[in-house]
N, C-alpha and C positions, 0 to 999 in steps of 0.2 A: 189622367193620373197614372194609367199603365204605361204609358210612353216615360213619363219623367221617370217613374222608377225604373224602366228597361236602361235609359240614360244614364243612372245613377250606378246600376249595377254594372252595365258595360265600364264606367270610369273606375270603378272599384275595383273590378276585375283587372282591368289594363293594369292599374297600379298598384296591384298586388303581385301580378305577372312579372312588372318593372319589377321589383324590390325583390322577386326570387333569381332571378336571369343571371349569370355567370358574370363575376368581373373579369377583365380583361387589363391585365394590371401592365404590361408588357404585352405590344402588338408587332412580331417582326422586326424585333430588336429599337421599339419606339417609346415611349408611355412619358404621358402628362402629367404622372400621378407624383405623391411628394410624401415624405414620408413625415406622421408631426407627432410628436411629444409635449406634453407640457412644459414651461418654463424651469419649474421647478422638481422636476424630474427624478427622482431617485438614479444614481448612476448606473444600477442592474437596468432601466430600463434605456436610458444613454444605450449603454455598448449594444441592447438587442437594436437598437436603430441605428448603430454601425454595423452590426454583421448581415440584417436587411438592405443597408446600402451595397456592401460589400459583395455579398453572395447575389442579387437579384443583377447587379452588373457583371460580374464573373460568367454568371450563368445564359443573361441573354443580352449583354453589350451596353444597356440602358442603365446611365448612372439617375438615382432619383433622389431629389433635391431633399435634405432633414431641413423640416423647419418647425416654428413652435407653434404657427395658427394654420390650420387646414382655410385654403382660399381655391379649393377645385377637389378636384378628384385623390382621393388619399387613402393610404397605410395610415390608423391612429392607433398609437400604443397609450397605454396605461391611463392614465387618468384623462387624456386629451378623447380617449373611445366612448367614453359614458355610458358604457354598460353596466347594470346590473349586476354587483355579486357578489351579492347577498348567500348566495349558496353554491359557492366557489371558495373549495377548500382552501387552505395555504397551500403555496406551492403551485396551487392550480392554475386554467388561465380558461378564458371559453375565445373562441374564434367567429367571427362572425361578418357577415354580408349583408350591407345595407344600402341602400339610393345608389348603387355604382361604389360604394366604397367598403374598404377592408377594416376591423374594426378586430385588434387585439389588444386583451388586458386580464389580470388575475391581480388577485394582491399582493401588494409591493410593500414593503417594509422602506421607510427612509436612511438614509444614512445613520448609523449609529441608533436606529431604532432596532430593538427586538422584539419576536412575539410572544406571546405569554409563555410558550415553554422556555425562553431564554434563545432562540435562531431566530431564521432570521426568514422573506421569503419575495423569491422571483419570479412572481408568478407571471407576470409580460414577457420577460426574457423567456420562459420555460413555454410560452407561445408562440414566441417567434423562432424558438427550435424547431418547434413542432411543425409549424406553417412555411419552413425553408425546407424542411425535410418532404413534409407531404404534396405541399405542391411546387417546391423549384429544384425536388429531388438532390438535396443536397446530402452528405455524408460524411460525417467528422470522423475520421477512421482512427485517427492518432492526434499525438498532437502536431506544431507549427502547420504552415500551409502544403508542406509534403503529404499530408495527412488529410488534407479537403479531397474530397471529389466531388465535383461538381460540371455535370453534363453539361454541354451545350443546349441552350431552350429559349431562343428563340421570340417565343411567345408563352408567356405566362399566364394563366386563364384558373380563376379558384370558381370553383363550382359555387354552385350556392349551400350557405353552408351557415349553422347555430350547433359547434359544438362547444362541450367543456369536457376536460379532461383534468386528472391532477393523482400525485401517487399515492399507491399504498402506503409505503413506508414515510416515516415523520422524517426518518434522519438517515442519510442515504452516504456512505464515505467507500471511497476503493482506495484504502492506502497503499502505499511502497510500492506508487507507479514513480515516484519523482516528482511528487503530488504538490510538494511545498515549489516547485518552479514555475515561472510566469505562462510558458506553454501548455502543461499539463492543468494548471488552473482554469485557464481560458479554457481548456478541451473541455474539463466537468465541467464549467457551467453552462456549456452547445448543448453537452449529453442530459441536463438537468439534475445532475448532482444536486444537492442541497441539504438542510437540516431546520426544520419549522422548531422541531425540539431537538434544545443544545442535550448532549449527552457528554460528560469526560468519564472515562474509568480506567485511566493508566493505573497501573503498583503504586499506592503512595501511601506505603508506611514511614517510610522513609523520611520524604518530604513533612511528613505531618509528625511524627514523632522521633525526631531527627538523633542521632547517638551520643550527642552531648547530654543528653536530659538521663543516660543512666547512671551516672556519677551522683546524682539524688535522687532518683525513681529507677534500682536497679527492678526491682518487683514490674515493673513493667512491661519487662521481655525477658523471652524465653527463658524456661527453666531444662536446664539436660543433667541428668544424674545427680537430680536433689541442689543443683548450681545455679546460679541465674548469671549467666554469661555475656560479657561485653560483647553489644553488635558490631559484627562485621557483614561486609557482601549483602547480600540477597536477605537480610534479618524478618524476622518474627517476631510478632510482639504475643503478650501474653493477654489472651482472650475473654476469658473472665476476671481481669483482674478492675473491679470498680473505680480505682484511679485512672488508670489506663484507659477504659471507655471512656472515663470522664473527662481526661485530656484531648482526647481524638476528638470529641463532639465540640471541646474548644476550640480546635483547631479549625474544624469547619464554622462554625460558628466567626472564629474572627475574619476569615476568608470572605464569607457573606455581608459581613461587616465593612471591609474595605474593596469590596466589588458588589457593589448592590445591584449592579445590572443580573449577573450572572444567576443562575437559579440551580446550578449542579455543584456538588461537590463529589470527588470518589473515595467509596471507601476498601476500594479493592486493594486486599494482599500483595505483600513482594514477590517475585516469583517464583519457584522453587520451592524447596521442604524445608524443612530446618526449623515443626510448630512445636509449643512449646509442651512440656510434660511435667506439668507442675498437673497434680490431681486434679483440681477443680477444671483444668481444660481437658484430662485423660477421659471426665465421668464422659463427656460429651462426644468423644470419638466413637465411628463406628468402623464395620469391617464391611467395605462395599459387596457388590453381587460378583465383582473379579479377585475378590478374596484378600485383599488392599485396603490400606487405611482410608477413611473417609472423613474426615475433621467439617464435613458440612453443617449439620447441627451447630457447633463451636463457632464458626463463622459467619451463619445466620441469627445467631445470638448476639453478636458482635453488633453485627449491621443494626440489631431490634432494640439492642440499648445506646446505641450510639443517635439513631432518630429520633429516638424516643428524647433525647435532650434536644438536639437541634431544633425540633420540631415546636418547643414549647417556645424561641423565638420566632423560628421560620419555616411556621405551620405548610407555605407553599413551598420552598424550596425541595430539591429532589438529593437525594444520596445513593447515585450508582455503582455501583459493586459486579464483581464476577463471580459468580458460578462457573469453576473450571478447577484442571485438575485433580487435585486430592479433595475438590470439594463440590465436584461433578454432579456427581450424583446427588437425588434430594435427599433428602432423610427417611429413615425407619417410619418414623412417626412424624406426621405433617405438623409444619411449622408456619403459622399465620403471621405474613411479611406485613411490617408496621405501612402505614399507607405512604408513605414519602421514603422508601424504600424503592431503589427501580435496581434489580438482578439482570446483567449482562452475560446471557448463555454463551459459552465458549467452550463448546464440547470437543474440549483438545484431544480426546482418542481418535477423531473423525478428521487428524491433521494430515496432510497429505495428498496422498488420493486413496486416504483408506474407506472411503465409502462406494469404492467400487466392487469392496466383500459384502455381498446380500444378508450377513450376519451382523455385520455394523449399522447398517440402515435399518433392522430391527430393533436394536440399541437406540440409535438416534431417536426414532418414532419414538418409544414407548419413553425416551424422557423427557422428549417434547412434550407428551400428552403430559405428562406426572406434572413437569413446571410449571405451566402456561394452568393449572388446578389450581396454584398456590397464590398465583396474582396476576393482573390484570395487566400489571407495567413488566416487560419485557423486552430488548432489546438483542439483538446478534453476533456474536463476533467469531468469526470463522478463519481458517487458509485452507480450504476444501480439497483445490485444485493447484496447488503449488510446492514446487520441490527447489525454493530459492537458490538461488547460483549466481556465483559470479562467472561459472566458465563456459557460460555461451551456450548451456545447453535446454533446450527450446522445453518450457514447462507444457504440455499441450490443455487444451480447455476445459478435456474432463466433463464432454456435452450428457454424457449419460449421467454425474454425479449433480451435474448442474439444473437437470429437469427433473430432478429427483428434489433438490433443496428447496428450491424455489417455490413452486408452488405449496409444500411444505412448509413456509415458512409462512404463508399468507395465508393460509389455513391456521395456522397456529396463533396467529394476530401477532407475530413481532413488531414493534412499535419502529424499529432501526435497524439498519444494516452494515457491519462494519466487517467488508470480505475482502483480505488481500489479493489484490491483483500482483502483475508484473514490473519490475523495474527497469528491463532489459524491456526496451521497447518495440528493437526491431525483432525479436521473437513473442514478445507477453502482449501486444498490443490488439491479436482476435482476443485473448482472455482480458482483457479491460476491457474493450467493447461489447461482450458477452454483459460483464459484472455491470459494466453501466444501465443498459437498456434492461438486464434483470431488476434491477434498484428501481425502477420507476414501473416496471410491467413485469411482478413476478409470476404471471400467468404466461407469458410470449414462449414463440416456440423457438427452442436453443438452437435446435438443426438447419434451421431456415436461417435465422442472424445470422450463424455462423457461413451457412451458402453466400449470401446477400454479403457479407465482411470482405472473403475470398473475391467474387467476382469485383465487387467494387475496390479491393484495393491492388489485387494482382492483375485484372483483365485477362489478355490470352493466358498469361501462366495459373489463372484462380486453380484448375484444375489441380496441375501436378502441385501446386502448394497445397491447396487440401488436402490431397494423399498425403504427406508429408506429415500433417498434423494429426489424420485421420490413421495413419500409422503410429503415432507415436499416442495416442488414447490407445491404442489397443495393445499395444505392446507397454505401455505403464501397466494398463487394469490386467492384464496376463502375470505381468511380475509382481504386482502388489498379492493377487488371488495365492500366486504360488508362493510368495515370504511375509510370512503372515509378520516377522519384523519389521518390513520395511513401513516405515513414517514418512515423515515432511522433509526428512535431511537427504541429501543428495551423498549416497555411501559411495564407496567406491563398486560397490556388486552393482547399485543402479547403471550406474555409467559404465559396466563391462558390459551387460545384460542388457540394457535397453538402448545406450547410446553410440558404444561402438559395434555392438554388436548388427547395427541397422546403417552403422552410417555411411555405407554403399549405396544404400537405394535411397538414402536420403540426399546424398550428393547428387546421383543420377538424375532425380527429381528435380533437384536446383536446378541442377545446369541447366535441364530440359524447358523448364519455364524463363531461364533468363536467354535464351535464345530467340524465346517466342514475344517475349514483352517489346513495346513500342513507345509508349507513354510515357514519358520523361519522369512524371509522379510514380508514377509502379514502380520505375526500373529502379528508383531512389527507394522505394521500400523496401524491393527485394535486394535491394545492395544491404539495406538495415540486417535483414534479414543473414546475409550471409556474410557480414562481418562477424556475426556473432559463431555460423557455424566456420569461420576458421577459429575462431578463440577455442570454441570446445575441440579443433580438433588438435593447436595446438597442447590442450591440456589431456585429453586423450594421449597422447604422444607420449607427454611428461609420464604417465602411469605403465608405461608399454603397452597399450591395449591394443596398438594398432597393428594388421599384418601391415607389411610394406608401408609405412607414411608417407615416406617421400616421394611415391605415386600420384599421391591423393593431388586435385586442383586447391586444395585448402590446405597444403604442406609451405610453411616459411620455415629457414632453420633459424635459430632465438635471434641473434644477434638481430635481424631482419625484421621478426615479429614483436622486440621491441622495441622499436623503432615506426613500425607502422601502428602499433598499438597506443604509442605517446602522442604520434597524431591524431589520431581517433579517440583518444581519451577526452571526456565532460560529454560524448553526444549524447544524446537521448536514448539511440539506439543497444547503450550497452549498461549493462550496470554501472552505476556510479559506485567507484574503491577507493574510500579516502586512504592515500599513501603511508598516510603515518598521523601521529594525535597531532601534530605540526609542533612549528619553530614557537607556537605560545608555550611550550611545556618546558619547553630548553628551560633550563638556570645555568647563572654562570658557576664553573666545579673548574676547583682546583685538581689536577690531574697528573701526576706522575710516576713512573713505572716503577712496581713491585721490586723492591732488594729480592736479591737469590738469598734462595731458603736453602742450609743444607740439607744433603737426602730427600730433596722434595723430588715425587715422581713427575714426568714431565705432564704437563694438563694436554688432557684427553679431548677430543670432539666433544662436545654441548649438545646434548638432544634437547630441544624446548621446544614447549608447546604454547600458541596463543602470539597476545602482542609483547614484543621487546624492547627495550631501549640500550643499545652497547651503545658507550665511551671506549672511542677508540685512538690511541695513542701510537702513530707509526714510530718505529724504532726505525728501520732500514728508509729506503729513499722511497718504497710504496709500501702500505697497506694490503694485502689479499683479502676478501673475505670469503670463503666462499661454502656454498650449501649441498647437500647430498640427503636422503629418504625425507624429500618432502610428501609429506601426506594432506592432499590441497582441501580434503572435507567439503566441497561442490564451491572453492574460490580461490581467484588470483591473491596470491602472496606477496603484495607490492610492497616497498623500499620507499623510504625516505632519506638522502643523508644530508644536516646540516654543520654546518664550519662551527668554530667555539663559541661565535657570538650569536648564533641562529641564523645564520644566513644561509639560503637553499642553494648546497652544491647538485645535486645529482637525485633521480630517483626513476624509478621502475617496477622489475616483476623479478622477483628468488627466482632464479634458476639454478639448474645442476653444472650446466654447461655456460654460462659467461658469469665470473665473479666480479665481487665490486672491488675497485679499484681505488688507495686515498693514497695521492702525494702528499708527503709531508711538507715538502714545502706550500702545499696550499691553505693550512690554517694548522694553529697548535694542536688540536685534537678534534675528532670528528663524531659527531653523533648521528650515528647509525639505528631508524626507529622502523621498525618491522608492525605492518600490520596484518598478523595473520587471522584472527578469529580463535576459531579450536584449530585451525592447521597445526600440524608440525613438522620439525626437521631439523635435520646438527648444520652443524656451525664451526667454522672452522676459521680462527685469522691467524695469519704468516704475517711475518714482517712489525710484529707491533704489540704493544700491552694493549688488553682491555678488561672491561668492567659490564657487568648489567647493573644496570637499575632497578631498583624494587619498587618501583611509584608507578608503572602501567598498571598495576591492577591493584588492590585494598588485600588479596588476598596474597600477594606479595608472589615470588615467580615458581613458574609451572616447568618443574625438569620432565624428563622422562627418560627413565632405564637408569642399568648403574652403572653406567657408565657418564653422568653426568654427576662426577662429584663436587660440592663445595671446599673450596679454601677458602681459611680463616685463620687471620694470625694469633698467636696463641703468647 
């Protein structure tokens, strides 16, 4: 009897031993193993058993075979693993080793299926991140494949291994990286990007109570000096007015009605001031702790009767809203958020890199704490770490403001994280890889990603490119500490102060790394990299910041830099600047030049500011146009010019020094469309009539000085 059980136990033992022992998935560039998915497969888990195929050949030579039925030794994803999980969050995935084989899966939402919050979820895909990363040492740095790094390995060997993993956050987005493009999609979903709960909460008063409807409902927006005034721009509606909430909850309410999937409507304001001051919305204002109007109350009132109808059809539906700006702060007296109610914090004082003043992070905290008292459902929306630009100038990561948020935030139970990243790739791409791996691990340590970013994407140059960035964190939180104005906009003091001011030792640095690089992937980074600092130093140039420019290794004179910039225009690497609102806006206009007025004085330079549209009419055999005090406000001023019928003659960047040129014999008149932003700067054409257009903007066009008179014939 002792012998059979010693027998019984030796066999239990062996094959338990078996079932723990290491797979060996890749032997010396070999492996039998096959990688299987179910038939019917959700396509989130398709592509992780392409980038499995993909990466485990890259990495150790060994292509392995996708198929639908495991007939040997295998990689099983999603439902083909039959694991267990039951208590595997959304989003999540567990990893596991079993009889010699690898066994990944979490739950998978089907095509067109949602989960109860309205998202959606990849939890296989969000495994097989995980499982490429941790043991085939793989590294999504950016996006396309410039952007993989991936070691040479040989032999692949996964220890034995029962984990699960899955994120804090429900809903996880790093917008205005170029996020809508097929490359940056594919990168979030390696990095596990996701959203189990759908969230919208753009400005949509607009959309929902649209300016046609105040011609019979003018009581429904804003009242200014006892008026109730036709909306334009950026409008207000009036917040206690009982038609009004009761329109808005119809609006959402029909929306529900004709998207029954969808489970979010928004009820956030348009952006900017302009609330209304009709009594019943004044009783409700208050005077924030910065001595400032505060319309929160009014606004939470808003949200409470606007649910409060929705909700009597679509008790589960959600209605998200902001908390931001003028209505920041919470209220005097706490206000009980109706339960279908979800507040998106967007504590816009803290835009920039203002939260590297120790007096702002006491701000922040103490309204974190106050909000996250008022309700359960809360969500994030930040630009912490960003000073957007189109002119190539490197926003740094901001690792101190970033290990300060984060774990802050997951303290707090934010349910979502909506934190602008970079656009500008070949500089903002350590801060989306930051933002990303934050999103799924808001505990992780920033200074180590950030190490671990640098070496795996620069190799020998990791160094001098950290100092690089590691100078530009410090020399921002110096200039933000000492101007207590400086925000999120790129002024021109930032860019004397911080970017010409350093941008010696930041060349130095360059060059010193691209000499050192070997890697054909690196060296293609760091080209990303330093396309962008010739942009900022062209535009440095433009403001005279520079001593000597045409010293610099990053000196083109214009002609040349538009030129190499037209071919480098759409990459990933630089900001994407749409030229002009394009040829769809054209209509066709009857156009012919001005009779002489007598005693008219002659027309002066045009100072404008924003986007333009000139009609321009050559009189002589060319058109001149040309520009002088452009003020770029942190972006390239690009040009568009189309011929009478919309057809794309020409286009580029404002400069001082090469004007645009129109032969008349190339089309009757020529439309010339400027897209600046808030830029500005005069204008000046020779050789020809022209005209602006008042249709770029609702608030009709933007002079500046007086020196920009209007004629009008009389």
């Amino acid at each position: 009897m002792k012998r059979t059980l010693l027998v019984v136990s030796l066999i239990a033992c062996t094959a338990l031993c078996a079932s723990c022992a290491p797979v060996i998935v890749v032997d010396d560039g070999a492996s039998d193993f096959s990688i299987v998915y179910a038939p019917d497969a959700p396509p989130s888990v398709v592509a992780a058993a392409a980038d499995l195929q993909k990466y485990i050949l890259e990495a150790s030579g060994a292509e392995l075979p996708v198929v639908n039925e495991a007939t040997g030794s295998s990689i099983l994803l999603g439902e083909a693993a039959g694991l267990d999980l039951a208590d595997v969050p959304l989003e999540g995935f567990r990893i596991v080793t079993r009889d010699g084989n690898v066994l990944i899966a979490g739950p998978d939402t089907a095509e067109g299926e949602r989960t109860p919050q309205g998202g959606t979820s990849n939890g296989t895909r969000n495994g097989v991140s995980h499982f490429l990363e941790e043991f085939v040492n793989v590294r999504w740095l950016m996006p396309t494949d410039v952007g993989d790094d991936v070691p040479e390995m040989r032999t692949i060997t996964v220890p034995d291994t029962d984990m699960m993993d899955a994120p804090f956050f429900l809903n996880r987005r790093v917008p205005y990286t170029q996020q809508t493009t097929e490359p940056v999609i594919e990168w979030g979903a390696r990095q596990k990007l996701g959203l189990s709960l759908f969230l919208t909460h753009g400005h949509n008063f607009a959309q929902s109570i649209p300016t046609e409807l105040y011609d019979e409902h003018p009581d429904w927006f804003p009242m200014f000096d006892g008026k109730r005034v036709p909306p334009t721009g950026r409008y207000k509606l009036c917040l206690t007015n009982e038609g009004l909430v009761n329109a808005y909850a119809q609006a959402a309410i029909r929306y529900f009605d004709e998207n029954p999937a969808s489970t979010c409507y928004s009820l956030s304001p348009s952006d900017s001031a302009g609330w209304c001051t009709c009594p019943d919305c004044e009783k409700l204002y208050e005077t924030d702790p910065e001595g400032r109007l505060s319309v929160t109350p009014a606004v939470l009132h808003f949200y409470n009767e606007v649910a409060k109808i929705v909700a009597e059809k679509y008790p589960e539906k959600v209605l998200a809203g902001y908390v931001y700006a003028q209505y920041v702060y919470p209220p005097t007296e706490p206000i009980q958020l109706q339960p279908n109610v979800f507040p998106v914090w967007a504590p816009s004082m803290d835009y920039g890199y203002t939260l590297f003043r120790p007096e702002l992070q006491e701000t922040w905290e103490r309204l974190a704490r106050q909000w996250t008292q008022v309700t359960e459902k809360m969500a994030y929306y930040d630009l912490p770490t960003s000073l957007a630009n189109g002119i190539g100038a490197p926003s740094p990561p901001g690792v101190e403001i970033l290990q300060f948020l984060y774990p802050r935030l997951k303290q707090y139970n934010m349910k979502g994280v909506y934190v602008y990243g970079q656009e500008a790739w070949g500089t903002g791409a350590p801060t989306n890889y930051l933002l990303a791996k934050l999103a799924w691990d808001p505990d992780a340590d920033v200074q180590a990603l950030l190490d671990e970013f640098m070496q795996r994407a620069y190799h020998e140059g990791a160094d001098e490119i950290g100092q690089i960035y590691a100078l530009l964190d410090a020399e921002v939180k110096r200039h933000f500490i000492e101007n207590p104005e400086a925000s999120y906009t790129l002024t021109p003091k930032i860019m004397e102060d911080v970017y010409a001011r350093n941008l010696p030792e930041i060349e130095r640095l360059y060059r010193a790394a691209e000499a050192q690089v070997t890697d054909p992937d690196a060296q293609t980074r760091l080209q990303w990299l330093g396309w962008n600092l010739t942009v900022m130093h062209w535009n440095l140039r433009q403001f005279g910041m520079l001593e000597n420019p045409t010293e610099s290794s990053f000196y083109m004179p214009d002609a040349e830099f538009f030129t190499w910039f037209a071919d480098h225009k759409g990459s990933l690497a630089l900001r994407p600047e749409s030229a002009s609102t394009g040829a769809a806006a054209i209509k066709q206009v009857s156009v012919s030049a001005a009779a002489d007025v007598a005693n008219a004085e002659p027309v002066e330079v045009f100072y404008l500011r924003g986007n333009q549209h000139a009609v321009i009419l050559p009189t002589d055999d060319v058109a001149t146009v040309s520009f002088q005090n452009i003020s770029a406000r942190g972006r390239l001023v690009q040009y568009a010019v189309y011929g009478a019928n919309g057809e794309d003659i020409s286009s580029g960047i404002v400069s001082a020094e090469v004007p645009i040129t129109l032969d008349a014999a190339g089309s009757p008149h020529y439309h010339l469309m400027i897209n600046a932003g808030s830029a500005s700067f005069s204008m000046r054409v020779e050789g020809g009539a022209w005209a602006l257009a008042d249709n770029m903007d609702e608030s009709g066009l933007h002079l500046l000085n007086r020196v920009s008179p209007l004629y009008f014939e009389v």
